[in-house]
C-alpha positions in Angstrom: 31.7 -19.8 14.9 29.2 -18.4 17.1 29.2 -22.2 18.9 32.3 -22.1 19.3 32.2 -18.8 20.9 29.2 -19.5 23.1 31.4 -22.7 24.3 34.1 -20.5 25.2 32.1 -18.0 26.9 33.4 -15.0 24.8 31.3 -11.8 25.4 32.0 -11.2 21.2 29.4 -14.4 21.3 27.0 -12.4 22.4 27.5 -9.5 19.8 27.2 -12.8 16.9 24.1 -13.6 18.7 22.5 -10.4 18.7 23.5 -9.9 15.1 22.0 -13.2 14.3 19.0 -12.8 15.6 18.2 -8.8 14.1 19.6 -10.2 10.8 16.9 -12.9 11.0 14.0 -10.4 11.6 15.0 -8.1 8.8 15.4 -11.1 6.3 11.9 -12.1 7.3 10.6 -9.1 6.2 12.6 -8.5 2.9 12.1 -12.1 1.1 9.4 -14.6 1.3 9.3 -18.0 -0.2 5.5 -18.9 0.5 3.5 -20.6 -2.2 1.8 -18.9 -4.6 -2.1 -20.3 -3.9 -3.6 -18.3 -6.8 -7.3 -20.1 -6.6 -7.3 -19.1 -3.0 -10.9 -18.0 -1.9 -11.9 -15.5 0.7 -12.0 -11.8 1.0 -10.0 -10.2 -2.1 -8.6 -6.5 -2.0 -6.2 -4.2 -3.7 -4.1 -1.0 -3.4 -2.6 1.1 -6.3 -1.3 4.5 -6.6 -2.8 5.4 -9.6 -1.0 8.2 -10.3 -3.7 10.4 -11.5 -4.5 7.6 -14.2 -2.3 9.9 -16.3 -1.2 7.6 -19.0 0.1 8.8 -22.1 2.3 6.6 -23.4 2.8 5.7 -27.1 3.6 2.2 -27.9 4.2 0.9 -31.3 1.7 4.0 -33.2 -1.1 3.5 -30.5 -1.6 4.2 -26.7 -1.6 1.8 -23.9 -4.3 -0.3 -23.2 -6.7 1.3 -21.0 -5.8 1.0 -17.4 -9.6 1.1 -16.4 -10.4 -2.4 -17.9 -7.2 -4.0 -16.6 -9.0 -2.3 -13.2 -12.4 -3.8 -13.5 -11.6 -7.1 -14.5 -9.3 -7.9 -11.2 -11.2 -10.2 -9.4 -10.5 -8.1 -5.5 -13.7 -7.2 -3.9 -12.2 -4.4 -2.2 -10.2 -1.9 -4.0 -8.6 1.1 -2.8 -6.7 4.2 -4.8 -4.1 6.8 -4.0 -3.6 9.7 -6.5 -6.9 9.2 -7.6 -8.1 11.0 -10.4 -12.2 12.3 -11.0 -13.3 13.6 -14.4 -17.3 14.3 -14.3 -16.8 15.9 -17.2 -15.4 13.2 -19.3 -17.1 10.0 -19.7 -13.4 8.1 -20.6 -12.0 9.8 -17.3 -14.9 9.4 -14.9 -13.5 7.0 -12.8 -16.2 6.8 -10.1 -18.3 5.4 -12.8 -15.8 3.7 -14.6 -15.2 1.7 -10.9 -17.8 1.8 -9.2 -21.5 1.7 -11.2 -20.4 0.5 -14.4 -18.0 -2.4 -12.5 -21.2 -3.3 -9.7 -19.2 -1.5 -6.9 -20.2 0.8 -4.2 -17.4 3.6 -3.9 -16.4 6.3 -1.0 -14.1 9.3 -2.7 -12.6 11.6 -0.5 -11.6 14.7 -2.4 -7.9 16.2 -1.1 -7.9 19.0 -4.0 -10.0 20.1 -7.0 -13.8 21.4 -7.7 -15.5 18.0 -6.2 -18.2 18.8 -9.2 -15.6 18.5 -12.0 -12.2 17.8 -12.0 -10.6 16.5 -8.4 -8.3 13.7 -7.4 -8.0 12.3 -3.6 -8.7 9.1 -2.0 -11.3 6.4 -3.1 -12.4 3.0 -1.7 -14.2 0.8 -3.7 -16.2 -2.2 -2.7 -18.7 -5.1 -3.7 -19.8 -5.3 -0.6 -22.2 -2.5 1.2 -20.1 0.4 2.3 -22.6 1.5 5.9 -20.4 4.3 6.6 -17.1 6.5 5.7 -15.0 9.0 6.9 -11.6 10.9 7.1 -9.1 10.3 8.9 -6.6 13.8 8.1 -5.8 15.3 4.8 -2.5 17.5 4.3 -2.4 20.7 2.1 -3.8 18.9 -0.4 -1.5 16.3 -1.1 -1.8 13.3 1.1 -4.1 11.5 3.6 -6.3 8.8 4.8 -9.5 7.6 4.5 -11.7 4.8 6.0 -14.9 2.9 5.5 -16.8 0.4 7.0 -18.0 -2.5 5.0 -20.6 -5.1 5.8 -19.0 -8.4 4.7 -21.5 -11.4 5.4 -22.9 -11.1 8.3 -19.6 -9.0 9.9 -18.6 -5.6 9.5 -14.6 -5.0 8.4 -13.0 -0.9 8.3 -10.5 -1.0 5.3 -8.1 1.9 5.8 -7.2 3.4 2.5 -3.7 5.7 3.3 -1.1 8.0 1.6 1.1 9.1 3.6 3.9 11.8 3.2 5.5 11.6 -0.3 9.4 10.8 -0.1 9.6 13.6 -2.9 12.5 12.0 -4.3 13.7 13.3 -8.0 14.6 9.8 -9.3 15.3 10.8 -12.3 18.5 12.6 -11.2 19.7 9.3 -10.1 20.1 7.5 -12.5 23.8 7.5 -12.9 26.6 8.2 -10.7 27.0 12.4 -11.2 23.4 12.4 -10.2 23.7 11.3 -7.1 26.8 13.3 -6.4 24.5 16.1 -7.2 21.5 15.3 -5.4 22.3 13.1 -2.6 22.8 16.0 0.2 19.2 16.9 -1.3 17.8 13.9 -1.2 18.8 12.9 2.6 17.4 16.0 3.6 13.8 15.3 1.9 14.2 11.8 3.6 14.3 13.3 6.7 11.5 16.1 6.6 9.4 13.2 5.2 10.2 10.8 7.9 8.9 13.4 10.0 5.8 14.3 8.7 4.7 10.7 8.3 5.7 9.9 12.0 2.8 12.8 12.3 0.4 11.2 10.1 0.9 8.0 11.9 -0.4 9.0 15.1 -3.5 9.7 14.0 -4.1 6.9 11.6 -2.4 4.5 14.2 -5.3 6.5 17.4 -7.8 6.1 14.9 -7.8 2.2 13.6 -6.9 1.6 17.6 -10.2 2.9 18.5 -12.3 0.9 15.5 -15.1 -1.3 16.9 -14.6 -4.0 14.1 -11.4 -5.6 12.6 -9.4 -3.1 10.1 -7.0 -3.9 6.7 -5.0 -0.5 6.4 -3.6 -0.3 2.8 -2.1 2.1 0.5 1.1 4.0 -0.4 2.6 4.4 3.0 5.8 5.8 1.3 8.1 3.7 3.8 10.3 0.6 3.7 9.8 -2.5 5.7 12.9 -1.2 8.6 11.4 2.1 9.0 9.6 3.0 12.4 6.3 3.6 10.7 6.3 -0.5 9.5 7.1 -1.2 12.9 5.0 1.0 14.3 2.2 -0.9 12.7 3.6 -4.2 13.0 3.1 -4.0 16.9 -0.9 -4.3 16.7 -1.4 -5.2 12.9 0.0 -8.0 10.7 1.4 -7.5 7.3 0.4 -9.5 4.1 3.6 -9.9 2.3 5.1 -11.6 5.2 2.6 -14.1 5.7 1.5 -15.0 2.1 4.2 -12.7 -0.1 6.7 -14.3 -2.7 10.0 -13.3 -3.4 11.1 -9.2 -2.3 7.7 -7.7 -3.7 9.2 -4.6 -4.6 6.4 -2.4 -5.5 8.2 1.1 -6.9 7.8 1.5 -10.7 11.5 3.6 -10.9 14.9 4.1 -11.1 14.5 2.9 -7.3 12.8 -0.1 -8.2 13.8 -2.0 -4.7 11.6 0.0 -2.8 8.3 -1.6 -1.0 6.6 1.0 0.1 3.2 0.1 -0.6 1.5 -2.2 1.9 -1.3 -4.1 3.0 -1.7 -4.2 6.8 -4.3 -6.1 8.8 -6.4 -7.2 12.4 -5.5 -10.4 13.2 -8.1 -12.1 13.3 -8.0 -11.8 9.1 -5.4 -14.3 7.9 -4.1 -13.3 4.2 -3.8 -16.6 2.8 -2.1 -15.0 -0.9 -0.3 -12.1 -1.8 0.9 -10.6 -5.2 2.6 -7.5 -6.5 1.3 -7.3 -10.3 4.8 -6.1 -11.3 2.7 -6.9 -15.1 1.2 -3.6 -14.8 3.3 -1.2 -15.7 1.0 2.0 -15.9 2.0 3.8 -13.0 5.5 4.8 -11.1 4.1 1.7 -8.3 2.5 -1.7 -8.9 -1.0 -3.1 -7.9 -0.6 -4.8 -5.0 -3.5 -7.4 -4.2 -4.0 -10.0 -1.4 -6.5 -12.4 0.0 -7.7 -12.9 3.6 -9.1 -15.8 5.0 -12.9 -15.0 6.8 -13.2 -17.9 8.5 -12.6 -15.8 12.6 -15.9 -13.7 10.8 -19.9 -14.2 11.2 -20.9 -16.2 8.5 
């Protein structure tokens, strides 16, 4: 048709052109066929929302495996948290330990609420590598933020961004059928919008910030937006994202009702190539997935 059109010189060829071409982009970034290359080697990291590691679920007369070891025995060298939960008063809940000593990891927790002695929860990086130095990058009433650190891989140094930005604050459970939405929708567009807002806020700085970084940068975390929202674009302009270079199939990584959301990401310089990519849909413990990829080191110092 749009041949046709074109030989014609129609203007409406044109419009099938244009629609051709956006439609491509967005299918680009929605579903990926690349292979799988599980026993690829290079640079390993991973993002979760942990959602406060608060896991009380019964299954069959006992609770669910604990999430920790699941945790320690991925292989990523690199691993960063959102809703991240600290216990120093409980040797089953101290995750720093749990994660970091116990596991051979050097870790960087940024605390966004809590008594930083005791009980807290915030942001945490967690690395094999040496961590040299750390920082924050905002915080928000104590409920999202972003972090950084820089960590001295080989011979190079590489800042991993580790970011939550503004929660959609959607009540999913009152959509879960059709009166539900009838009820909430009105609600629900408007919490869309306010967020959208405040993350467009929160962008800025993390965008300034990671702009001005003297060595390459992998931002990940729960960036609470889809792949057609400005932020993704936003970041798409000067970063690359992992999915759509080394992703499989949509990678939906929203443990609800909303289940085809991907919201969290893993963005990156690029000059690091991810080479595989996985959503570990397996792990079930929080309302989002592990999301894990691995980047190729060969543009570092050896």
């Amino acid at each position: 048709m749009l041949f046709i059109l074109t030989l014609s010189w129609k203007k409406t060829a044109l419009f099938h052109l244009a629609a051709l071409i956006i439609g491509y982009k967005f299918a680009l970034i929605t579903f990926q066929i690349n292979s799988k290359n599980e026993e690829a080697e290079g640079l390993k990291v991973l993002t979760y929302n942990a959602h406060l590691f608060n896991y009380s679920r019964n299954v069959e007369g006992q609770f669910d495996p604990n999430v920790f070891t699941w945790l320690q025995e991925h292989p990523a060298d690199i691993k960063v948290f959102q809703e991240f939960y600290q216990d120093f008063t409980s040797a089953s809940r101290n995750a720093i330990k749990l994660l970091g000593k116990d596991a051979g990891f050097e870790s960087s927790y940024q605390v966004i609420k809590g008594n930083p002695k005791k009980r807290s929860y915030g942001l945490a990086i967690f690395s094999r590598y040496p961590i040299i130095n750390e920082g924050k990058v905002f915080d928000k009433n104590g409920t999202n933020g972003a972090i950084f650190a820089d960590i001295l891989v080989n011979n190079d140094t590489i800042r991993i961004y580790n970011a939550h930005l503004e929660s959609m604050r959607i009540n999913s459970d009152g959509l879960e059928d059709l009166e539900g939405v009838r009820e909430n929708y009105r609600q629900t567009l408007g919490k869309l919008h306010r967020g959208s807002l405040e993350r467009s806020k929160q962008l800025n700085l993390l965008v300034e910030h990671y702009l001005n970084s003297p060595h390459p940068v992998i931002l990940m975390g729960d960036l609470n937006e889809v792949p057609y929202s400005y932020t993704y674009f936003k970041l798409n302009e000067t970063l690359e994202n992992a999915f759509e270079y080394a992703g499989r199939g949509f990678g939906f990584t929203y443990n609800k009702v909303l289940f085809f959301l991907r919201i969290d990401h893993i963005f990156s310089s690029p000059i690091l190539k991810p080479i595989q990519f996985k959503t570990h849909r397996e792990v079930d413990y929080s309302d989002h997935y592990p999301v894990a990829a691995t980047f190729s080191l060969e543009g570092l110092r050896d």
